[in-house]
Structures are given as structure tokens and as C-alpha cells.
MIGU-399529 format. One line per 2 residues: for each residue x negated, y negated, z negated of C-alpha. Coordinates in nm, 3 decimals, padded with zeros to 5 digits, always signed. Layout:
<nodes>
X Y Z  ...
</nodes>
This chain:
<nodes>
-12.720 +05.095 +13.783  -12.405 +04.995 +13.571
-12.036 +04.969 +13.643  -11.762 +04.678 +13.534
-11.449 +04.678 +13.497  -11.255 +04.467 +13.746
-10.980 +04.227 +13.497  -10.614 +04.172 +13.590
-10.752 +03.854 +13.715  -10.965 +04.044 +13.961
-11.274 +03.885 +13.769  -11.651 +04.113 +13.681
-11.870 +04.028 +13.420  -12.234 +04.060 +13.559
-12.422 +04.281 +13.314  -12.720 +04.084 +13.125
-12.996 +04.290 +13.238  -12.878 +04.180 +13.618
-12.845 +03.841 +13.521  -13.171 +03.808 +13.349
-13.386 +03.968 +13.634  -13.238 +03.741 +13.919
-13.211 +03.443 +13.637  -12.861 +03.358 +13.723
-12.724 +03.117 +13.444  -12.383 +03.013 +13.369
-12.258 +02.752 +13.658  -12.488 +02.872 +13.904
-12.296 +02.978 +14.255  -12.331 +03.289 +14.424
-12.246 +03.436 +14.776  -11.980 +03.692 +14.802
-12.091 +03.896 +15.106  -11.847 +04.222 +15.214
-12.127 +04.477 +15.389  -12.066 +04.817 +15.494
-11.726 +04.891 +15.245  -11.964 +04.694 +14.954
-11.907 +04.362 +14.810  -12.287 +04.210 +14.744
-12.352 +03.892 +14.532  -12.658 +03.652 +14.664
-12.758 +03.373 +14.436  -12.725 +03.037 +14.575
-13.051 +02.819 +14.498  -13.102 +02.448 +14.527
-13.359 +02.371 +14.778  -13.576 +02.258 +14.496
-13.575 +02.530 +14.307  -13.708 +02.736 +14.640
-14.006 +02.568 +14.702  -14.326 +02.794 +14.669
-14.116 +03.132 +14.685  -14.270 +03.240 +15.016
-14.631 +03.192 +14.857  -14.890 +03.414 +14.946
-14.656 +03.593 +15.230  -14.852 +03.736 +15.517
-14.755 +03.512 +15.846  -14.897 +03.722 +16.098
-14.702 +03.828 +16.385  -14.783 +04.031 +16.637
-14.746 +03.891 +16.974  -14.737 +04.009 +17.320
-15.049 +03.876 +17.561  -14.796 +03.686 +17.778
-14.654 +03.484 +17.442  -14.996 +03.394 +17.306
</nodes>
């Protein structure tokens, strides 16, 4: 874990090591998401670049008798 500074400006520079595991690159948007007394960042992603992310995921679901 690492810790920024917060500017005058009220601007944070994402460390390189975060930036570089998620692959966020200069102009790409993220989500600014208050939870529980945090502030969380979730990269936005084209539609495009989504496809084939859920690949391999297990889509079994247990269902009741009745729902079947």
C-alpha cells in the first residue's frame, strides 16, 4: 500500500505500480465512489475493451426445485 499527497488543487497522483497493474493510461476515466468513510477509484472501460473478461467464469447457480 502507498500514500499521496492530496495538492492545493485537491488533485492525487496514482502511484505507477497501481497504474500499471489495473493498466490505467493517461485520458482514461475513472469512477469516484465514497464507501464506508473511503473514496475508491473504478476504471471506466469501453465496452470493447470488456469483451472476453468473464472467460472461463463458472455460471452455475444453485437453484431452488420450485425455480428450475
Amino acid at each position: 500500500m502507498e500514500a499521496v499527497r492530496v495538492s492545493p488543487k485537491y488533485q492525487v497522483v496514482i502511484p505507477r505500480s497501481v497504474r500499471e497493474s489495473i493498466g490505467l493510461h493517461p485520458g482514461d476515466r475513472v469512477q469516484v465512489l465514497l464507501y464506508e468513510n473511503r473514496i475508491e477509484y473504478i476504471p471506466r472501460k469501453e465496452i470493447k475493451r470488456m469483451r472476453g473478461f468473464l472467460k472461463g467464469i463458472n455460471t452455475h447457480v444453485h437453484r431452488e426445485k420450485d425455480r428450475q
